[in-house]
ROSEVO-274797 format. One record per residue (C-alpha): residue in one letter; x, y, z; residue number from 0. Coordinates in Angstrom, 2 decimals, m for minus. Each point is the difference from the previous one (the first is absolute). Example, Ala and Ser with C-alpha at 12.3 -4.5 7.8 and 13.67 -1.06 7.14 Angstrom:
<rs>
{"A",{12.30,m4.50,7.80},0}
{"S",{1.37,3.44,m0.66},1}
</rs>
This chain:
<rs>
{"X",{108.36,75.69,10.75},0}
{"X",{m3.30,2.03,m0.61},1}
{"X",{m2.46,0.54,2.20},2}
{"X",{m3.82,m1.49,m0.85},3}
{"X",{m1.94,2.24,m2.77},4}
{"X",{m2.15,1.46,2.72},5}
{"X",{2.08,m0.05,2.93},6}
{"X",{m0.92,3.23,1.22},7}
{"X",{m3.98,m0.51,0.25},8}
{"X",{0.83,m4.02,0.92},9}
{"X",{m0.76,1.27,3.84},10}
{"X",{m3.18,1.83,m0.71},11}
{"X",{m2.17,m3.06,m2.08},12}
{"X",{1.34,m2.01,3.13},13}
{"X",{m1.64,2.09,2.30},14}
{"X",{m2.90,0.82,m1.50},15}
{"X",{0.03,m4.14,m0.38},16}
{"X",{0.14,m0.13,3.78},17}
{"X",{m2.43,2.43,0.82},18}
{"X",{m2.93,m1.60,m2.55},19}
{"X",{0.65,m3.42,1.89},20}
{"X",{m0.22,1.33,3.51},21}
{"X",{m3.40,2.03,m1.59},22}
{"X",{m1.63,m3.34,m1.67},23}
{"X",{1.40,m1.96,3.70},24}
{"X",{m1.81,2.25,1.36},25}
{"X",{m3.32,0.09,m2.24},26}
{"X",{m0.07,m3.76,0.47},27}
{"X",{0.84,m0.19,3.90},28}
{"X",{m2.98,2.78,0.11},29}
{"X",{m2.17,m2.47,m2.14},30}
{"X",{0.88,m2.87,2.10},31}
{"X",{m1.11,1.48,3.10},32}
{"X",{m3.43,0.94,m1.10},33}
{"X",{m0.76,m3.49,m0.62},34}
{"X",{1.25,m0.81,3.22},35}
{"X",{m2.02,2.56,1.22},36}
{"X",{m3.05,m0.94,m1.80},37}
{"X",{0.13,m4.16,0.75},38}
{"X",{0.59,1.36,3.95},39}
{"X",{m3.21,1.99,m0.31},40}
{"X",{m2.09,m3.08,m1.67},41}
{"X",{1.59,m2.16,2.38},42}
{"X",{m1.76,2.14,3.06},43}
{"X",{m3.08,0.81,m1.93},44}
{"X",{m2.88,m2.29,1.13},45}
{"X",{m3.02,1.73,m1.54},46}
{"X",{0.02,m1.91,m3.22},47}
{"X",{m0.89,m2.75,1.80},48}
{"X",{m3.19,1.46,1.50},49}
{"X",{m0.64,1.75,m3.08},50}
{"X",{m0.06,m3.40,m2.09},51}
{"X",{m0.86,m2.96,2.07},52}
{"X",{m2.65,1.98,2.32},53}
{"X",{m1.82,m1.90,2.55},54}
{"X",{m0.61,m2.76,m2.19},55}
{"X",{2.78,m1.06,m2.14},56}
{"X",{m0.90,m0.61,m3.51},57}
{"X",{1.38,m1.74,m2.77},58}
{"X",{m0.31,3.02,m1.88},59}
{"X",{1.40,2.28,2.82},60}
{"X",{2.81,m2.67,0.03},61}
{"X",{0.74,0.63,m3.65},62}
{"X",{0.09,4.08,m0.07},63}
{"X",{2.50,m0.34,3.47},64}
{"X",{2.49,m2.13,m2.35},65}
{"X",{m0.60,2.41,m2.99},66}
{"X",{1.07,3.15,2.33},67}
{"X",{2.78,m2.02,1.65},68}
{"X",{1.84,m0.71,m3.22},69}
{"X",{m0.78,2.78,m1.36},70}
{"X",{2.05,2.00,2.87},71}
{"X",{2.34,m2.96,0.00},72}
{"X",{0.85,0.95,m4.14},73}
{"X",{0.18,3.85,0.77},74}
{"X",{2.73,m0.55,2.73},75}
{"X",{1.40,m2.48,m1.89},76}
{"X",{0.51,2.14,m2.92},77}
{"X",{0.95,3.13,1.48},78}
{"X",{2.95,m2.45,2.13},79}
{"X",{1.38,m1.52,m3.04},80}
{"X",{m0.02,3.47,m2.07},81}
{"X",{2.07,1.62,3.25},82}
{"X",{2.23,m2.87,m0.09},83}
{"X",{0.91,0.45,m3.88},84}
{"X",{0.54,3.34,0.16},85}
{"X",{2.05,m0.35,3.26},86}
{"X",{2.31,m2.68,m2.14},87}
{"X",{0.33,2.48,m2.20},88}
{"X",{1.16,2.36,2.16},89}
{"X",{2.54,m2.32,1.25},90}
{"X",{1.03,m0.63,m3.64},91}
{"X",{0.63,3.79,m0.64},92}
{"X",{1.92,0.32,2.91},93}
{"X",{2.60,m2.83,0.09},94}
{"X",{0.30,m0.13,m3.55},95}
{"X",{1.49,3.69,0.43},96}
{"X",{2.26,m1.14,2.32},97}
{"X",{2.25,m1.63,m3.03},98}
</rs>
């Protein structure tokens, strides 16, 4: 019975396999706790409110406070979902070296 053709560098590519999906787990853990971050900073953040509805609250005041708040609602989004792909990733890479 032969060995594998590249049985001697087999334990090497799964290594290296290893290591880039603990990096990209990582990258997207990182990733995911910046938007966590960021929605925990909005969330105690008041002064949009002052700076948009004023005094007087206006129906156009009204509209730029929905325009900033889902605007920041898309960025977190987006950087959240792009931390969780590359996290799966990650995940991926790893167990799928574990064959």
């Amino acid at each position: 019975m032969q060995p594998p053709y590249n049985y001697p560098y087999q334990h090497a590519q799964e290594r290296k396999g290893r290591g880039l999906g603990l990096v990209l787990i990582a990258i997207g853990l990182i990733l995911m706790i910046i938007a966590v971050v960021l929605a925990y900073m909005e969330y105690i953040n008041v002064s949009p409110l002052d700076k948009y509805l004023g005094l007087s609250p206006s129906i156009n005041g009204v509209l730029e406070l929905i325009g900033y708040v889902t605007y920041k609602s898309v960025f977190i989004v987006i950087i959240a979902w792009i931390g969780s792909m590359i996290m799966a990733r990650g995940v991926q890479s790893y167990v799928g070296q574990g064959r």
